[in-house]
ROSE-4610 file (N, C-alpha, C; in Angstrom, 1 decimal, always signed):
// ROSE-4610
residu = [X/X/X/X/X/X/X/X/X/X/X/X/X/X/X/X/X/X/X/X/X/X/X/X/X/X/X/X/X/X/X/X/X/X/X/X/X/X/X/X/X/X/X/X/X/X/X/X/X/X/X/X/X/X/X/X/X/X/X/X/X/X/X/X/X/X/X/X/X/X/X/X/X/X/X/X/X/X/X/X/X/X/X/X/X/X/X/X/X/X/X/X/X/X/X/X/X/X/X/X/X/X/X/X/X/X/X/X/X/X/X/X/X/X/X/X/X/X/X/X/X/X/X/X/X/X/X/X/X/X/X/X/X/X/X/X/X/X/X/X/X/X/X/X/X/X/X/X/X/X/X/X/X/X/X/X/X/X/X/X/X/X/X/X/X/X/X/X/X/X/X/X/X/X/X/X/X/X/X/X/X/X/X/X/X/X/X/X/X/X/X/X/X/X/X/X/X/X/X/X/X/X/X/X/X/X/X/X/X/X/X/X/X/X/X/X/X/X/X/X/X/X/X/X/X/X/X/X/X/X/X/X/X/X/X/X/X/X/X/X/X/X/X/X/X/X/X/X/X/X/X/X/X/X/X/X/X/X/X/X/X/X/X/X/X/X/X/X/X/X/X/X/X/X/X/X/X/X/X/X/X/X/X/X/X/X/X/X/X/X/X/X/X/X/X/X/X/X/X/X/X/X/X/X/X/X/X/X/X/X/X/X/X/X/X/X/X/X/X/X/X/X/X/X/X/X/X/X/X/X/X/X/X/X/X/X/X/X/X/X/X/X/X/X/X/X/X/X/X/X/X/X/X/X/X/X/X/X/X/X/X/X/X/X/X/X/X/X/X/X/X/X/X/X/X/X/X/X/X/X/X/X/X/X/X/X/X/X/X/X/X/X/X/X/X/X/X/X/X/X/X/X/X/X/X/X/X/X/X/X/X/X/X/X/X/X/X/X/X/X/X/X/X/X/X/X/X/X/X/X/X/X/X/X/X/X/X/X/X/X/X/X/X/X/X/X/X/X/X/X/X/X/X/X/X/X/X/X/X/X/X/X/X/X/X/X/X/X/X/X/X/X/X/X/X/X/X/X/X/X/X/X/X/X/X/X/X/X/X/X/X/X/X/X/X/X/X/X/X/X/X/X/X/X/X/X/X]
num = [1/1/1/2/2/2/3/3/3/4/4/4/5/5/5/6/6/6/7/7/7/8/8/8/9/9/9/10/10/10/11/11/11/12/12/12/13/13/13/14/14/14/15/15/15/16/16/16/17/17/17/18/18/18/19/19/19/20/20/20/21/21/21/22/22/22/23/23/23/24/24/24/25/25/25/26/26/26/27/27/27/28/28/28/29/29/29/30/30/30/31/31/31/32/32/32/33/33/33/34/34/34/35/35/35/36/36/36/37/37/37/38/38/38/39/39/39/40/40/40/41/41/41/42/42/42/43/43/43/44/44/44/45/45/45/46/46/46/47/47/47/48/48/48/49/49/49/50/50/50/51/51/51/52/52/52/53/53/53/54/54/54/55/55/55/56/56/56/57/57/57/58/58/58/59/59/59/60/60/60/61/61/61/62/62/62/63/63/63/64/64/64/65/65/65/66/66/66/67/67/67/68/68/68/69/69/69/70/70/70/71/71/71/72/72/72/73/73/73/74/74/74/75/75/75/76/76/76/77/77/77/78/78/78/79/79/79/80/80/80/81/81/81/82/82/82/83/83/83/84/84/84/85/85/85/86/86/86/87/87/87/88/88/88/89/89/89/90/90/90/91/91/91/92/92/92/93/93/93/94/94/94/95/95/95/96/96/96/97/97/97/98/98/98/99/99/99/100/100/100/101/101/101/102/102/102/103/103/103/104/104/104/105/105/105/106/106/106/107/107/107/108/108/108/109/109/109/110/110/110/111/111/111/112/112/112/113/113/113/114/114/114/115/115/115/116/116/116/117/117/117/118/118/118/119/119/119/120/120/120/121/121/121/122/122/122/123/123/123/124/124/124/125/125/125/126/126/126/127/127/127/128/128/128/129/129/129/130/130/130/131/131/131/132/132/132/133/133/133/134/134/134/135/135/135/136/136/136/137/137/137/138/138/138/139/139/139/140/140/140/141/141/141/142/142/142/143/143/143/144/144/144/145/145/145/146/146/146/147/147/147/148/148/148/149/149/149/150/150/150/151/151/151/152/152/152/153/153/153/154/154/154/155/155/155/156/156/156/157/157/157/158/158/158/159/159/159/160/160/160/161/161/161/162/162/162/163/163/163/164/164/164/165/165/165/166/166/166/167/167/167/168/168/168/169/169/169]
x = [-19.6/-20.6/-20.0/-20.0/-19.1/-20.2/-20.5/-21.9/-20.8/-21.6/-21.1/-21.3/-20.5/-20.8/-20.0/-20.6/-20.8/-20.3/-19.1/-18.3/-17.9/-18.8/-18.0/-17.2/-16.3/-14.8/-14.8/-14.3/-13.4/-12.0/-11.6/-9.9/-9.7/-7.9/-7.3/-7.4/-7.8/-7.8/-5.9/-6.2/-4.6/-4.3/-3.0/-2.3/-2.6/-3.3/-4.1/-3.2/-2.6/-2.0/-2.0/-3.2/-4.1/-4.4/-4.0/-5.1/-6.3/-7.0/-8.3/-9.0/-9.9/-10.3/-10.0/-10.5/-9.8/-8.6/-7.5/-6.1/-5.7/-6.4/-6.2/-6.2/-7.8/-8.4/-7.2/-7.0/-5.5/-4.7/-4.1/-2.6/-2.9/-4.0/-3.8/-3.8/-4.5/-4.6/-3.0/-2.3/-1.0/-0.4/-0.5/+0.9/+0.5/-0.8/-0.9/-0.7/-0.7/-0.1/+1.0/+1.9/+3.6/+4.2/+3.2/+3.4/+3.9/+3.0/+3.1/+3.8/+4.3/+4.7/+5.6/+7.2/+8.2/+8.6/+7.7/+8.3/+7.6/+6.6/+5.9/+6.8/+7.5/+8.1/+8.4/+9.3/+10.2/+9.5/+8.2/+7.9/+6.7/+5.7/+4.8/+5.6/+5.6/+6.1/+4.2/+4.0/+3.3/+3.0/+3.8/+3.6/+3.4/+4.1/+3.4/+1.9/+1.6/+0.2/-0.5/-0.2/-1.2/-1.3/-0.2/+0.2/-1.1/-0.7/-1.6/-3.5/-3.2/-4.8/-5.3/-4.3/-4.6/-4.8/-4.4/-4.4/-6.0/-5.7/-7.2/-8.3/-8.4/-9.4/-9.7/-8.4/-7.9/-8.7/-8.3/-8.9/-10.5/-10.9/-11.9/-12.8/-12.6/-12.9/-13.2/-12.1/-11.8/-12.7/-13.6/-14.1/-15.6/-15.8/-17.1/-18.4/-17.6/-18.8/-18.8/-19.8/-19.7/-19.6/-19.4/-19.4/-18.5/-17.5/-16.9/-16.4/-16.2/-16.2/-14.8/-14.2/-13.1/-11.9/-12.3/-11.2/-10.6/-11.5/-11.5/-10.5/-10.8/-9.6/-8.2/-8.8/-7.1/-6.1/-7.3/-6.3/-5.6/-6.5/-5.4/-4.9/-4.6/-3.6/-2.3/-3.0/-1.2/-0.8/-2.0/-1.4/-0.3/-0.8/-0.3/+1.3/+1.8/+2.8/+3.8/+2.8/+3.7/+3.9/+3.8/+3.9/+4.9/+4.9/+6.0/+5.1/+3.8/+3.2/+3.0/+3.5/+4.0/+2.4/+2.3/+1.0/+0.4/-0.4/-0.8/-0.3/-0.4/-0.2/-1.0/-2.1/-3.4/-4.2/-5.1/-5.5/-7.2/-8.0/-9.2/-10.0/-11.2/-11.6/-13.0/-13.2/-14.3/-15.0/-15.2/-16.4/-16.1/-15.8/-15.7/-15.9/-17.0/-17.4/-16.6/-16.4/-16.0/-16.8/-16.7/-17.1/-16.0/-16.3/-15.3/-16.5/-15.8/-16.2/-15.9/-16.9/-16.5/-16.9/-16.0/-16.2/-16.6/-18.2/-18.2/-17.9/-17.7/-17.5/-18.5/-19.2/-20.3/-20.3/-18.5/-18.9/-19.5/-18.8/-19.3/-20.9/-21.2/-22.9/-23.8/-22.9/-23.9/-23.7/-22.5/-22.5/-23.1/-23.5/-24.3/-25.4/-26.3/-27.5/-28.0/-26.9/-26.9/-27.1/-26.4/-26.6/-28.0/-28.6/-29.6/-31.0/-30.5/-31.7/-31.8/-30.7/-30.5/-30.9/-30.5/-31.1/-32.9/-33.1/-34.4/-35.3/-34.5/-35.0/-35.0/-34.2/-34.2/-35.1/-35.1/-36.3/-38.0/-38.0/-39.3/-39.5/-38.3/-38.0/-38.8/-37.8/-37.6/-39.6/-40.2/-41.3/-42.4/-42.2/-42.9/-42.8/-42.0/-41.5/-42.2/-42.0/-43.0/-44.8/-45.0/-46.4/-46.8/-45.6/-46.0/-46.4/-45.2/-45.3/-46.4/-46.8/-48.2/-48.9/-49.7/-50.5/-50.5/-49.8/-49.4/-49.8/-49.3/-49.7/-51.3/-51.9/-53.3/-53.7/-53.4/-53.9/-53.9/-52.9/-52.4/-53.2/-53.5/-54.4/-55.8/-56.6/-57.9/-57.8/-57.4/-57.0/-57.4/-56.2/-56.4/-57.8/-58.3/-59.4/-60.7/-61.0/-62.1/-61.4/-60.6/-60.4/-60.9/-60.2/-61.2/-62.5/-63.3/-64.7/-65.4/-64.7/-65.1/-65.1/-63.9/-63.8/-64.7/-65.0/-65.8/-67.7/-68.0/-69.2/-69.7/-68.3/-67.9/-68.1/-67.7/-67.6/-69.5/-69.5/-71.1/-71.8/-72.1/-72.6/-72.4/-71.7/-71.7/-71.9/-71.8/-72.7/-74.1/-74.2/-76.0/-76.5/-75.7/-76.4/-76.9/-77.0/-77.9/-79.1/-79.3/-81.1/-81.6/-80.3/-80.2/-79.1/-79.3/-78.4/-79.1/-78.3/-78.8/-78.4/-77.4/-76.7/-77.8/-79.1/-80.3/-80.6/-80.7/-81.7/-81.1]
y = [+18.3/+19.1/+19.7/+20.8/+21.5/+22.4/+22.1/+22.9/+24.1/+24.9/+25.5/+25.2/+25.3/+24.8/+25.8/+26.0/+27.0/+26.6/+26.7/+26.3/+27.0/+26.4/+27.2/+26.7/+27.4/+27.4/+28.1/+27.9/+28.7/+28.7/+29.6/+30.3/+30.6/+30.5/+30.7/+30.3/+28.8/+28.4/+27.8/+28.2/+28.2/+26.6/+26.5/+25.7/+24.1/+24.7/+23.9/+24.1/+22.7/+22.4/+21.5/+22.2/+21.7/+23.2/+23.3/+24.5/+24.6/+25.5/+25.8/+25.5/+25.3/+25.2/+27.1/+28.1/+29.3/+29.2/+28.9/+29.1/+28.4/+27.4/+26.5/+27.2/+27.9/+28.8/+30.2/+30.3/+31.7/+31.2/+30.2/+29.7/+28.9/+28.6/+28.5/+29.2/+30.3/+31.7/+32.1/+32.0/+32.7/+31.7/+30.7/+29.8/+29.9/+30.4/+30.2/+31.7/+32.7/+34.3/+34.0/+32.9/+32.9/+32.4/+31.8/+31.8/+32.4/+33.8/+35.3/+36.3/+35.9/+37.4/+36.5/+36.5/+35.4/+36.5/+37.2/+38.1/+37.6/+36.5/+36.0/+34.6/+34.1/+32.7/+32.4/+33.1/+32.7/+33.4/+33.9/+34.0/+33.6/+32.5/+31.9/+30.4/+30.6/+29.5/+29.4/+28.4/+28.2/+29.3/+29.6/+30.2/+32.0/+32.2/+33.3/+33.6/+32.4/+32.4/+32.1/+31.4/+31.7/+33.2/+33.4/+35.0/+35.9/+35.7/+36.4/+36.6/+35.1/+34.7/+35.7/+35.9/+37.0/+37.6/+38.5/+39.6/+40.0/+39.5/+39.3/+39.4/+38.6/+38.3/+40.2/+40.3/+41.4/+43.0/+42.7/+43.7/+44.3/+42.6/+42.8/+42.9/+42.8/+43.0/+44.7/+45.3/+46.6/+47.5/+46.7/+46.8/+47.2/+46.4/+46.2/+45.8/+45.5/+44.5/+43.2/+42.2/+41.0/+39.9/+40.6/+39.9/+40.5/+40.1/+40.5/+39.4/+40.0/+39.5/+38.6/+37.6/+37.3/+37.8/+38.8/+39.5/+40.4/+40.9/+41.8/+41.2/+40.3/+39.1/+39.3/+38.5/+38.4/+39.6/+40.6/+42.1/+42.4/+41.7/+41.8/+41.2/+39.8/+38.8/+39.5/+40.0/+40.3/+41.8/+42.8/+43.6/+43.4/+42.3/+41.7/+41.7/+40.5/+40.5/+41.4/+42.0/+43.6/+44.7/+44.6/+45.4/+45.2/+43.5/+42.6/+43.7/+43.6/+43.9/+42.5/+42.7/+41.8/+40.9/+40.0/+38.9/+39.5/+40.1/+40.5/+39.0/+39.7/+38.8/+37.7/+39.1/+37.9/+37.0/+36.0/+35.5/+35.6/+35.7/+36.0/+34.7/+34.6/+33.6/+34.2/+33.4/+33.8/+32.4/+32.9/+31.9/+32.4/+31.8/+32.3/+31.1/+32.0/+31.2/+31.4/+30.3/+30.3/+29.5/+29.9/+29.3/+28.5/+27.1/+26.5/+25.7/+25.9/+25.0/+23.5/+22.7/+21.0/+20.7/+19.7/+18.9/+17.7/+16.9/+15.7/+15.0/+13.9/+13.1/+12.2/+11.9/+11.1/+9.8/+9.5/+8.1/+8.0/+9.7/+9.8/+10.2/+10.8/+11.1/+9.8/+8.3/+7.0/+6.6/+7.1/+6.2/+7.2/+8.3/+8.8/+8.3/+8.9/+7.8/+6.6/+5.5/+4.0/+4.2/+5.0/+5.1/+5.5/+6.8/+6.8/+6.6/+5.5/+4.6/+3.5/+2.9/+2.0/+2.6/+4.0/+4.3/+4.4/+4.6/+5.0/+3.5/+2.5/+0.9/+0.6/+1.1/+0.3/+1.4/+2.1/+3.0/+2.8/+2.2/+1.4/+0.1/-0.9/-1.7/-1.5/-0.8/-0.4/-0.4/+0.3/+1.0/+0.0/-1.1/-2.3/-2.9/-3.2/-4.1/-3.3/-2.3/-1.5/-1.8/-1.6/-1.8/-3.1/-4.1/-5.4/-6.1/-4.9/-5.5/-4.8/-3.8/-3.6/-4.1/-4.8/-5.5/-6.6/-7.0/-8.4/-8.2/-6.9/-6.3/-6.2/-5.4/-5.4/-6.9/-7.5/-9.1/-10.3/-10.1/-10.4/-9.8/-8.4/-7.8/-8.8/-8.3/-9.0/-10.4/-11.2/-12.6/-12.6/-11.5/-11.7/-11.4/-10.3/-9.8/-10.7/-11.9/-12.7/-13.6/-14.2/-15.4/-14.7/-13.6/-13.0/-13.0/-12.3/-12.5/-13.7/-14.9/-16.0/-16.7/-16.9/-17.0/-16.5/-14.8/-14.4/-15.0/-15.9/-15.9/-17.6/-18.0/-19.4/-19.6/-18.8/-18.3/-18.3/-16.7/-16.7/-17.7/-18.6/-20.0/-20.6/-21.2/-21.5/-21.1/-20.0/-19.4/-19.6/-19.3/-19.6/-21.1/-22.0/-23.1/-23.6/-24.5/-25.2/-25.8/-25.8/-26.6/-28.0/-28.3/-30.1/-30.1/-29.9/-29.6/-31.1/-32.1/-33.6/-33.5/-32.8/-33.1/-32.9/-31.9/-31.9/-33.6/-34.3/-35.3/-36.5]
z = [-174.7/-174.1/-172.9/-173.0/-171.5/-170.8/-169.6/-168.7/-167.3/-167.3/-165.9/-164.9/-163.3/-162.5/-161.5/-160.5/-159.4/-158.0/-157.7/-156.9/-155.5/-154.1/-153.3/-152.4/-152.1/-151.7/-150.0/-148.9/-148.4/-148.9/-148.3/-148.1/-147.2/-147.5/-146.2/-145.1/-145.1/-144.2/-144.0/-142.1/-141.9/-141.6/-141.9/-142.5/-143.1/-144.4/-145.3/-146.3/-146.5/-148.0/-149.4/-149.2/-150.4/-150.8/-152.0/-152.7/-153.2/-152.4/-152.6/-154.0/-154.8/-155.6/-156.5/-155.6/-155.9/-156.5/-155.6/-155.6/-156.6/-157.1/-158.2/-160.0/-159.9/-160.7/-160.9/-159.9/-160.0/-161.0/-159.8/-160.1/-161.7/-162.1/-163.5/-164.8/-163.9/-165.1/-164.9/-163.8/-164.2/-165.1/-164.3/-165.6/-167.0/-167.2/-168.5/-169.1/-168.6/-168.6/-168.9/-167.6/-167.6/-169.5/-170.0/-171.2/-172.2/-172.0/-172.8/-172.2/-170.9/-170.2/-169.7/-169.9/-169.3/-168.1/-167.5/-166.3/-165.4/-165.3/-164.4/-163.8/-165.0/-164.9/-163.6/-162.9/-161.7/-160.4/-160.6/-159.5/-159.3/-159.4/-160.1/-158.8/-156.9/-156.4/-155.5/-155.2/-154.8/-153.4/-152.7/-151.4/-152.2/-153.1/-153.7/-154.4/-155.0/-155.3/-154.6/-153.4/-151.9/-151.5/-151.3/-150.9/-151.6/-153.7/-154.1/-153.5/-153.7/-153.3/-151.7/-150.9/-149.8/-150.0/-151.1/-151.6/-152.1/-152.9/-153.8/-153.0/-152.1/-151.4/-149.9/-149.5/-148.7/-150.2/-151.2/-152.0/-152.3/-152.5/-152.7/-151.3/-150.3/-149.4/-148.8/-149.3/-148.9/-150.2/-151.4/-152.2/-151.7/-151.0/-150.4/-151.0/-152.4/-153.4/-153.2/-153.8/-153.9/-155.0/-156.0/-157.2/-158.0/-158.7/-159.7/-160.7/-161.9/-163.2/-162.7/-163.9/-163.6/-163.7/-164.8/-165.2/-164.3/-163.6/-162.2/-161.4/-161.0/-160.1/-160.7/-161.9/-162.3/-162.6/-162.8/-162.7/-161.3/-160.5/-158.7/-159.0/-159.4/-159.6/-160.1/-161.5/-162.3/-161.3/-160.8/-160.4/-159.0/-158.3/-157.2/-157.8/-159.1/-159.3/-160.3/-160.4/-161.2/-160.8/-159.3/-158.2/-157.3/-157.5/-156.2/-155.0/-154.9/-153.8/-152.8/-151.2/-150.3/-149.9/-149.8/-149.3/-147.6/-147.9/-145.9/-145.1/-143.9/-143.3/-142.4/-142.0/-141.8/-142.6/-142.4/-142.8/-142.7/-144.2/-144.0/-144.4/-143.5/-143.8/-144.4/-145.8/-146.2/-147.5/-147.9/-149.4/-149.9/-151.2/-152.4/-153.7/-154.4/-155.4/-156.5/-157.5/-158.9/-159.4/-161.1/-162.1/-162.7/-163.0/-163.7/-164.9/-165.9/-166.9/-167.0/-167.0/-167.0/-167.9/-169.0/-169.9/-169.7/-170.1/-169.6/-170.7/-171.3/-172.4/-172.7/-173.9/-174.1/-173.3/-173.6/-172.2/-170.5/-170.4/-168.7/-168.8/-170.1/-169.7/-169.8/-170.8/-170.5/-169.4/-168.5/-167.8/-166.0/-166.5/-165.7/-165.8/-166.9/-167.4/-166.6/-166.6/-166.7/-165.3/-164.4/-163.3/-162.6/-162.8/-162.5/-163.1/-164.4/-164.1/-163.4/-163.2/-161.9/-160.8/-160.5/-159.0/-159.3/-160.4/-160.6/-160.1/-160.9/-160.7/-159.2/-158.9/-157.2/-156.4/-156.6/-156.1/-156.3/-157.3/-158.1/-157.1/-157.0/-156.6/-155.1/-154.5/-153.3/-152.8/-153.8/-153.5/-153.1/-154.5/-155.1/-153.7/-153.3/-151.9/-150.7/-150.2/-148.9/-149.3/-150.2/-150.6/-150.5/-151.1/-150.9/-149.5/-148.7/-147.2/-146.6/-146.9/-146.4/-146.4/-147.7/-148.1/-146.9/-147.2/-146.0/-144.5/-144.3/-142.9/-142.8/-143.9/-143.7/-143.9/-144.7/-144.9/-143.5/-143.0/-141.6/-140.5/-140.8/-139.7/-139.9/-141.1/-141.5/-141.3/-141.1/-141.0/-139.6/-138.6/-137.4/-136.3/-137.1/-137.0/-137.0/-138.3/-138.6/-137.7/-137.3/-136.3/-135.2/-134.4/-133.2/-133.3/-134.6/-134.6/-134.4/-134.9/-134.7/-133.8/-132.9/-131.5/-130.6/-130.9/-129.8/-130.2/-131.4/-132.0/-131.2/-131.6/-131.0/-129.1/-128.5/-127.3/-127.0/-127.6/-127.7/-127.6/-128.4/-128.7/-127.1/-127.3/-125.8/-124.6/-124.4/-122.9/-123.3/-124.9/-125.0/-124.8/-125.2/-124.6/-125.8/-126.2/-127.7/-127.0/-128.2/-128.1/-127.8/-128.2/-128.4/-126.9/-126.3/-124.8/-124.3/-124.1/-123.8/-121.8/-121.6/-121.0/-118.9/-119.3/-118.3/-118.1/-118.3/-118.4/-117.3]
């Protein structure tokens, strides 16, 4: 089962060496280009596919759109290296969304499942338990409540004095 999923990214952030989830999506459309086109082979080094990714990003900017296809991209990409056009040198910082397709595997979707029925259970759990302690709290209130009443009834009584009061005589 393979779903889409909507990825956002900065770039170019400076001196980050990890590749962006972008620069990832590039740099694998080339090597898999580098396949069919052996003129990409030897220049396909990581600091050039950063490079590219400046590029790209530097173009579409000067674009002034916001969305484009993928093919769009990767046409800056190969145009970038069929140009041996040079990587700017600033760095832009922006967002950038990709699509990447994920494959989950029947095991990972039981064992997502398995998962949030358990979160589901302990949330049940969770809920059963607040309620319970309420209950308690109002039961504890009402409890405390008829002992006062009785006290103050008790109290009463006694300032009134009984009838059988022996204690005049």
């Amino acid at each position: 089962m393979a779903t889409k999923k909507t990825e956002a990214t900065k770039v170019a952030e400076p001196k980050n060496t990890t590749p962006s989830p972008f620069e990832e999506a590039i740099a694998s459309f080339l090597k898999e280009r580098a396949k069919k086109d052996k003129g990409l082979n030897g220049k396909l080094t990581d600091e050039k596919i950063s490079g590219c990714c400046k590029y790209i990003i530097e173009e579409v900017k000067k674009s002034g759109r916001c969305g484009f296809a993928d093919e769009e991209i990767y046409g800056f990409a190969l145009h970038f290296f069929d140009e041996n056009i040079e990587a700017p040198e600033t760095e832009t910082k922006v967002q950038v969304v990709i699509n990447r397709e994920i494959k989950i595997t029947p095991e990972r979707i039981e064992e997502i499942r398995k998962e949030e029925i358990k979160k589901a259970e302990d949330a049940a759990r969770e809920k059963v338990r607040q309620e319970m302690a309420k209950a308690e709290e109002r039961k504890a209130k009402k409890e405390a409540k008829a002992k006062e009443e009785a006290e103050k009834r008790m109290k009463a009584l006694e300032e009134e004095g009984s009838l059988f009061s022996f204690d005049e005589l």
